[in-house]
C-alpha positions as CSV (number, residue, x, y, z in Angstrom):
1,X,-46.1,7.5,82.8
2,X,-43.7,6.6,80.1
3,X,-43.9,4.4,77.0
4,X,-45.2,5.8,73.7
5,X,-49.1,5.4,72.6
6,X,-50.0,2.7,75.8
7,X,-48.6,5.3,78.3
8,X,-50.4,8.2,76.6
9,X,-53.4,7.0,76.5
10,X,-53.4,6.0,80.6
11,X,-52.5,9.4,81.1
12,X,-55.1,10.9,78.9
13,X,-57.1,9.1,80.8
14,X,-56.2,9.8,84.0
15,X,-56.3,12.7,83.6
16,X,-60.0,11.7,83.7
17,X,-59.1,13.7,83.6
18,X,-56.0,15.7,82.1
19,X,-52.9,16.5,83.1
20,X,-37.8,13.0,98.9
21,X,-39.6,10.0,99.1
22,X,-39.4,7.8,102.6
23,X,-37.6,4.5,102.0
24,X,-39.1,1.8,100.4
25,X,-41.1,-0.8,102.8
26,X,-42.2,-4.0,101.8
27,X,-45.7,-5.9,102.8
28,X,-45.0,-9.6,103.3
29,X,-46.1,-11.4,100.3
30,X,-49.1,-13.8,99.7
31,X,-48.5,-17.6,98.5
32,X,-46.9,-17.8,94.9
33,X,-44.0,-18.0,92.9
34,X,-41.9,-16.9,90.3
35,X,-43.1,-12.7,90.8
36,X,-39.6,-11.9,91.2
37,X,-39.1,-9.6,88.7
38,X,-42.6,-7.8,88.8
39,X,-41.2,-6.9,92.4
40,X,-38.3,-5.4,91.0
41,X,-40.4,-3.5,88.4
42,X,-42.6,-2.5,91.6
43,X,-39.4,-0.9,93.3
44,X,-38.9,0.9,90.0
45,X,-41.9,2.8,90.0
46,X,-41.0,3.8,93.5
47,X,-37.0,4.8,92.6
48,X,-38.8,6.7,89.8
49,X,-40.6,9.1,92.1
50,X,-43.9,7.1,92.3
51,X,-44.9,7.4,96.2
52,X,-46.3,4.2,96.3
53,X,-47.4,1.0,94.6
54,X,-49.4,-2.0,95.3
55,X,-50.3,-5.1,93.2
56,X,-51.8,-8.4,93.1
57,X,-51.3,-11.2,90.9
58,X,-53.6,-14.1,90.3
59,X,-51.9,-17.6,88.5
60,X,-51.6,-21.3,88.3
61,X,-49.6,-20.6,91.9
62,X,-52.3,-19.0,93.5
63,X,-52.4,-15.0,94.8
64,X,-49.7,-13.0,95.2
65,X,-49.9,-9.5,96.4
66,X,-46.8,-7.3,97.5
67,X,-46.6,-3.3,98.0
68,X,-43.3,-0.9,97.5
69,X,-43.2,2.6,98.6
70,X,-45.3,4.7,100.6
71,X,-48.8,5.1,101.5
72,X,-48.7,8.4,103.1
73,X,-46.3,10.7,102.5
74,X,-46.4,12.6,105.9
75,X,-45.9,9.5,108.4
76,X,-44.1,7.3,106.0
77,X,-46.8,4.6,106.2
78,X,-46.7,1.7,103.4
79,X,-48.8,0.8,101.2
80,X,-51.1,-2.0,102.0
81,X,-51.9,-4.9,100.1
82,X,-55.7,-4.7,100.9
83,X,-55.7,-0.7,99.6
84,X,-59.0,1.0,98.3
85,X,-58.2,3.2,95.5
86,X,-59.7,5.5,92.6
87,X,-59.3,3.6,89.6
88,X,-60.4,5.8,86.8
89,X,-61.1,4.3,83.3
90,X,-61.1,1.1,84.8
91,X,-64.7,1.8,85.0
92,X,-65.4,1.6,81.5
93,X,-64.9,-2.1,81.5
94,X,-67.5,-2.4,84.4
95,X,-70.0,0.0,82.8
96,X,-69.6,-1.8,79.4
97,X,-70.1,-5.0,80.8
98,X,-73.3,-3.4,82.2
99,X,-74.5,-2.5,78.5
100,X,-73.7,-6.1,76.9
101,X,-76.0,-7.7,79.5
102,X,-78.7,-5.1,78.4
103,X,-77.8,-6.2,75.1
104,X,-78.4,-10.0,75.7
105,X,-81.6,-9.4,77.8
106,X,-83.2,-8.0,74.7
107,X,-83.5,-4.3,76.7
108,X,-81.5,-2.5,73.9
109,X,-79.1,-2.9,70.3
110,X,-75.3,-1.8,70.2
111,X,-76.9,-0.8,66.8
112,X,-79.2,1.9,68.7
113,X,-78.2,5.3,67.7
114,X,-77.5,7.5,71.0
115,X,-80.6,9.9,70.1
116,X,-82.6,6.5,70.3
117,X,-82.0,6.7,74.0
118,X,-81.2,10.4,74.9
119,X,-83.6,12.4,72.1
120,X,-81.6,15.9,71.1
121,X,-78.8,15.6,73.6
122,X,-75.7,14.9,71.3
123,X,-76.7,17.7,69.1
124,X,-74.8,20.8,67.2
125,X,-71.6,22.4,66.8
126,X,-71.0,18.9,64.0
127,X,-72.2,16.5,66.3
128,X,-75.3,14.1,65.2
129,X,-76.9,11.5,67.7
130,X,-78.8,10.0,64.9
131,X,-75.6,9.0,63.3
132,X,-73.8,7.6,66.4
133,X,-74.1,4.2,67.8
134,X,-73.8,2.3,70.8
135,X,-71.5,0.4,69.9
136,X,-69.3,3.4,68.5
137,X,-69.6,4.8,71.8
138,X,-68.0,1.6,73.6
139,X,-65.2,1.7,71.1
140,X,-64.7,5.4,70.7
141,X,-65.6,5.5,67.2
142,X,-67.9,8.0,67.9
143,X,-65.9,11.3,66.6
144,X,-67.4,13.1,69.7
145,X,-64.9,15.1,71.6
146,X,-63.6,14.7,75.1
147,X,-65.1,17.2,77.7
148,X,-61.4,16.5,79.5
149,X,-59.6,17.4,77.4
150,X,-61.5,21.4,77.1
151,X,-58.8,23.9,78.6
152,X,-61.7,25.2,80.9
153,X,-62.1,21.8,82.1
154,X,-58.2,21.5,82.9
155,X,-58.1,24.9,84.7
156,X,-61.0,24.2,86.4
157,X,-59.4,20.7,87.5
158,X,-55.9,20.5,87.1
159,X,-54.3,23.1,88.0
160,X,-53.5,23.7,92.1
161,X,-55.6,27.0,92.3
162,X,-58.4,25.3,90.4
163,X,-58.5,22.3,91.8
164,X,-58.6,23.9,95.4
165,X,-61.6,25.8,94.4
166,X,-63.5,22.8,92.5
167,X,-62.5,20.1,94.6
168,X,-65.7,19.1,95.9
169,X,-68.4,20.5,92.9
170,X,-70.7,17.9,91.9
171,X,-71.0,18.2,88.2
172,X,-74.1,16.7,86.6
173,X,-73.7,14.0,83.4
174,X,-75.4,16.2,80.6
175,X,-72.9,19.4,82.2
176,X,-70.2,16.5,80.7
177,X,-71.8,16.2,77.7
178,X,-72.6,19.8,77.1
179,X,-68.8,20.7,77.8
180,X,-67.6,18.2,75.0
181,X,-70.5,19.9,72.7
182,X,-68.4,22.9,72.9
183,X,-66.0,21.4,70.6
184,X,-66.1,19.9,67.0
185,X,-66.1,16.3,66.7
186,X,-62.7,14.9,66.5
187,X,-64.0,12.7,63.3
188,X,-66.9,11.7,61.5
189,X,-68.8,8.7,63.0
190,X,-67.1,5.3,62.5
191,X,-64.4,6.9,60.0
192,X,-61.9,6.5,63.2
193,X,-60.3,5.9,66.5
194,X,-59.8,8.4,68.9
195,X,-60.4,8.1,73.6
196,X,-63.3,10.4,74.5
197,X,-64.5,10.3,78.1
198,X,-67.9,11.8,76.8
199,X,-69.0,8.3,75.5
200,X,-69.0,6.7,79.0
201,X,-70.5,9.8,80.0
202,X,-73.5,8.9,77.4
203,X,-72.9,5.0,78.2
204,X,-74.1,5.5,81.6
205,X,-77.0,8.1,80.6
206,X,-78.1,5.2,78.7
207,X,-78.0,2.5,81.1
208,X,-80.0,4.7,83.5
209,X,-82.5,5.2,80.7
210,X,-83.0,1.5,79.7
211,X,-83.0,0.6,83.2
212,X,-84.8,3.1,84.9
213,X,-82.5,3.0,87.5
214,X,-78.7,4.6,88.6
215,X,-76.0,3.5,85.9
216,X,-74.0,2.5,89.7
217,X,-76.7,0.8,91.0
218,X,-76.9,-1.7,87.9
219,X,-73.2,-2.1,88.6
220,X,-73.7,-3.1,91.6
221,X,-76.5,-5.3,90.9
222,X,-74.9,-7.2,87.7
223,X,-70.8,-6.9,88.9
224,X,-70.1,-6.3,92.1
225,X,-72.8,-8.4,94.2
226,X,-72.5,-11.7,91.7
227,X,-68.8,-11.5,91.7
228,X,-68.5,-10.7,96.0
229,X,-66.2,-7.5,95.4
230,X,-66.3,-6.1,98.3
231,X,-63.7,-3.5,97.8
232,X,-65.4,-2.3,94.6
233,X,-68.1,0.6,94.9
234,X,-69.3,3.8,92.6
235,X,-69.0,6.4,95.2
236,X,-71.0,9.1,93.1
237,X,-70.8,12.3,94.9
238,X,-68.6,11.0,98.1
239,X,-65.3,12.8,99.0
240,X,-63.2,10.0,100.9
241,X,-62.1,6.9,100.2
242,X,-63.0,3.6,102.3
243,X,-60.1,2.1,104.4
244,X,-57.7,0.6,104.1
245,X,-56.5,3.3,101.5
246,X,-53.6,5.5,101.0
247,X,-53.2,8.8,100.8
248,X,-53.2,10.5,96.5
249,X,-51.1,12.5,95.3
250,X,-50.1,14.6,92.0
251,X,-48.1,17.2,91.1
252,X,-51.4,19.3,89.7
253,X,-49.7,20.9,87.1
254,X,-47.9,19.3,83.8
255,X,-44.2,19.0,84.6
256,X,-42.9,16.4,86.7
257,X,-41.2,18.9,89.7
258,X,-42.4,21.0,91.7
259,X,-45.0,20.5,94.8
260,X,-46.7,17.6,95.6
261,X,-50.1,17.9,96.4
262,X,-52.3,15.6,98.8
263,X,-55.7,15.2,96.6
264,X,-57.0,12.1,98.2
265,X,-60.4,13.7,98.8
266,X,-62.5,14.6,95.5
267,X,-65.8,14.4,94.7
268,X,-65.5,12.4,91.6
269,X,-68.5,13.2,89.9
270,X,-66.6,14.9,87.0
271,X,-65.9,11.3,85.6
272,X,-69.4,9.6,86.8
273,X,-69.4,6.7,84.3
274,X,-66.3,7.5,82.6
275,X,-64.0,6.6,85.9
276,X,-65.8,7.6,89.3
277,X,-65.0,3.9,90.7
278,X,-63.1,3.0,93.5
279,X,-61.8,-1.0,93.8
280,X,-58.8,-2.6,94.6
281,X,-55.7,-5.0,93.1
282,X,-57.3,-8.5,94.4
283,X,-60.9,-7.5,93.4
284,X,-59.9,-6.3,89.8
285,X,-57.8,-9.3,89.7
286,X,-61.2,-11.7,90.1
287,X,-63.6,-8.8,88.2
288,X,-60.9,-9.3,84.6
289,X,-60.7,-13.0,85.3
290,X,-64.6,-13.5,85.6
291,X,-65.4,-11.2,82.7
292,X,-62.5,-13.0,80.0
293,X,-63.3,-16.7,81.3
294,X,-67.8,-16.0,80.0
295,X,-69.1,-15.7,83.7
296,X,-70.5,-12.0,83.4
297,X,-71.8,-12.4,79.6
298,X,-72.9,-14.8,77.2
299,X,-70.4,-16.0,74.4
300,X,-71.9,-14.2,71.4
301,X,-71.8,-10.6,73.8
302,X,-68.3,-11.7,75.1
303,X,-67.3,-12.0,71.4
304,X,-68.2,-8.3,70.8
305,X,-66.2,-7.2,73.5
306,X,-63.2,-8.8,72.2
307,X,-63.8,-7.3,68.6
308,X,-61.5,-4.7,68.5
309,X,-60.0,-1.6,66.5
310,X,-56.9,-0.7,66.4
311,X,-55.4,2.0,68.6
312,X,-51.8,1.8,67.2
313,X,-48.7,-1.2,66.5
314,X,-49.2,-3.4,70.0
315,X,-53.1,-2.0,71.1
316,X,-56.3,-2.7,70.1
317,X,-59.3,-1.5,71.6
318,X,-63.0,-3.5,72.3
319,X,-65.7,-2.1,73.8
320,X,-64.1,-1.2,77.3
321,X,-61.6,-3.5,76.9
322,X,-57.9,-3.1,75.2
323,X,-55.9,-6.0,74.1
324,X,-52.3,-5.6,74.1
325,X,-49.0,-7.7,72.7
326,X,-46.1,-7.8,75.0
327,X,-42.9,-7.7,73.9
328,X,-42.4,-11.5,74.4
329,X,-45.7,-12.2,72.3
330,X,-48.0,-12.4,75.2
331,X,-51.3,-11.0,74.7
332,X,-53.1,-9.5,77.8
333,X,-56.3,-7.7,78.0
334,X,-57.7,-5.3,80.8
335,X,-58.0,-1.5,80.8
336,X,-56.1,1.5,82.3
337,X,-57.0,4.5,84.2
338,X,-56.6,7.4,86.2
339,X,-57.8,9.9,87.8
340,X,-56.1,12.7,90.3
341,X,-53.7,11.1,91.8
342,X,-54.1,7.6,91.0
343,X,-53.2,5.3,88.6
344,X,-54.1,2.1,88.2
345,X,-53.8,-1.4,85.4
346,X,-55.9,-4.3,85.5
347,X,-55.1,-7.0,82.7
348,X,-55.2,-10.9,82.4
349,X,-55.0,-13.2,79.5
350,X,-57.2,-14.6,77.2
351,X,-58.5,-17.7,79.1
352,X,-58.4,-15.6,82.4
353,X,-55.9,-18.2,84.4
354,X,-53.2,-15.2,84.6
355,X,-54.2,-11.5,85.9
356,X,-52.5,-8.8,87.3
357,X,-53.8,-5.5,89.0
358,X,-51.9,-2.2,90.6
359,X,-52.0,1.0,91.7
360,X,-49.6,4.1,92.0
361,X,-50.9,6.7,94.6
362,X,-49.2,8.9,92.1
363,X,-49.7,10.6,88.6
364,X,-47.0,11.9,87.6
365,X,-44.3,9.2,87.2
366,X,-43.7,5.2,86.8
367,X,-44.1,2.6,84.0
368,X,-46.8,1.3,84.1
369,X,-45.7,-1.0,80.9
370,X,-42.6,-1.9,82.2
371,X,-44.6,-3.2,85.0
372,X,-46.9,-5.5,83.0
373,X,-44.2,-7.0,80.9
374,X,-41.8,-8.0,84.3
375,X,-45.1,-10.1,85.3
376,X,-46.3,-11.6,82.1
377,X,-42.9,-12.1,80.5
378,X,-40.8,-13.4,83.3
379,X,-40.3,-16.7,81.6
């Protein structure tokens, strides 16, 4: 990805973990107007080595979805408009709408310290789960460090040898949290900014603690089902991806050249709540323009959400939600994310009336910015 801070970030966290294409085809596109230059940003990503894209738009004109590129890179299929895909960090936004409605039920306080809910297991090496809260870890305020970004980790993961071997490990939660443990914290509690995978890794521990129940089964239960995504799951341990879907791919290594890789199949457990989920462009689409417009949380947990730090000039972050001025003045909000070979945007505005949501089966190229600002600045 390109583009300063924004782009570094999406790629930090895709790399949920990190680190001669066929012509171009074109789906057909749904009713709506006035997307012309988000499709040219779509061909972009694809002239810019991106194997594939596909994206939906939601606005006073209705849905529009349209797809550039390739869905598999052996056969030359496109994309489809309808793909399943791994959307990484995307999952914070679902996991910390999960926490808020704890919050408003009574069940728990953003003001909780993480040792409140998980006794003795942010402990040592600097790091204090009596001094971190909730809400810190929805922001990352915390300080604690990010288990993806430990060199182990990235071997382990990231790297075509390792990735080979590891592909299919299940790796517990606490293994997570115990990897970032390794390291000091990045900062004392509260004193700054800085992305850490870990806390969703502890946001979900504590859902399934308060709950008594699967941090993906309360997703499930208070997102997916209200909302009727039915392209939208938590996969937990499972390998493959539900169809439609296109084929992953990434370059497994940090340069831009060399081989490309088919890594559709993982077992995504080494993000659990930090990215494991797998939607798709018009269910993120509806999930972003419920969540902004009060339909998945009451005002005064909405209005937490929305409270933000800053991240740098453009980008603030909530708690699992960044807000972020376009160059035109337009302020969107939404999350990014990625994970091996996927990475994916979801944003809308304010009042939830114009959303956006797309994928490249790629991570290792395309602007994901330039993308955003062709659809919300097209004026």
């Amino acid at each position: 990805m390109t583009t300063r801070r924004r782009a570094a970030l999406v790629t930090a966290t895709a790399a949920l973990l990190s680190a001669a294409l066929a012509v171009p085809a074109v789906a057909a596109p749904r009713p709506g107007t006035g997307h012309d230059a988000t499709r040219r940003a779509l061909h972009a990503t694809v002239a810019d080595g991106v194997p594939g894209v596909t994206a939906t738009a939601r606005d006073a004109h209705g849905t529009w979805s349209a797809t550039a590129g390739v869905g598999d890179l052996s056969t030359g299929r496109p994309r489809s408009a309808d793909d399943h895909y791994r959307v990484g960090s995307i999952a914070k936004t679902f996991v910390a709408t999960v926490v808020l409605q704890l919050e408003a039920e009574g069940r728990l306080s953003l003001d909780d310290t993480v040792d409140r809910w998980l006794p003795g297991l942010v402990r040592g090496n600097g790091h204090d789960g009596t001094r971190i809260t909730l809400r810190q870890l929805l922001n990352h305020t915390s300080g604690i460090a990010n288990y993806t970004a430990d060199e182990e980790f990235g071997r382990r993961y990231f790297t075509a040898d390792g990735f080979f071997a590891h592909r299919f490990d299940t790796m517990p939660p606490r293994q997570a949290v115990a990897i970032a443990l390794r390291h000091r914290p990045d900062f004392a509690p509260g004193t700054s900014w800085n992305y850490s995978n870990t806390n969703y890794v502890l946001a979900g521990l504590v859902i399934e603690k308060a709950t008594g129940r699967p941090y993906g089964e309360e997703v499930r239960r208070r997102v997916v089902q209200p909302l009727g995504l039915g392209s939208t799951s938590v996969p937990g341990t499972r390998a493959d991806l539900p169809r439609p879907s296109s084929r992953a791919y990434s370059k497994l290594a940090e340069t831009t050249s060399g081989p490309t890789y088919d890594v559709t199949r993982i077992n995504p457990s080494i993000a659990y709540a930090a990215g494991e989920m797998i939607s798709g462009s018009d269910d993120l689409t509806r999930f972003y323009t419920a969540l902004l417009r009060g339909r998945l949380l009451p005002p005064r947990q909405l209005a937490e959400m929305t409270t933000t730090v800053p991240m740098d000039d453009r980008t603030e972050y909530g708690l699992g939600l960044m807000k972020t001025r376009l160059s035109c003045g337009v302020t969107v909000w939404g999350h990014g994310g990625g994970i091996h070979g996927s990475t994916s945007e979801a944003v809308t505005t304010r009042d939830g009336r114009h959303a956006l949501a797309f994928n490249f089966n790629g991570d290792w190229s395309g602007d994901v910015e330039a993308v955003v600002e062709a659809e919300f600045c097209r004026e």
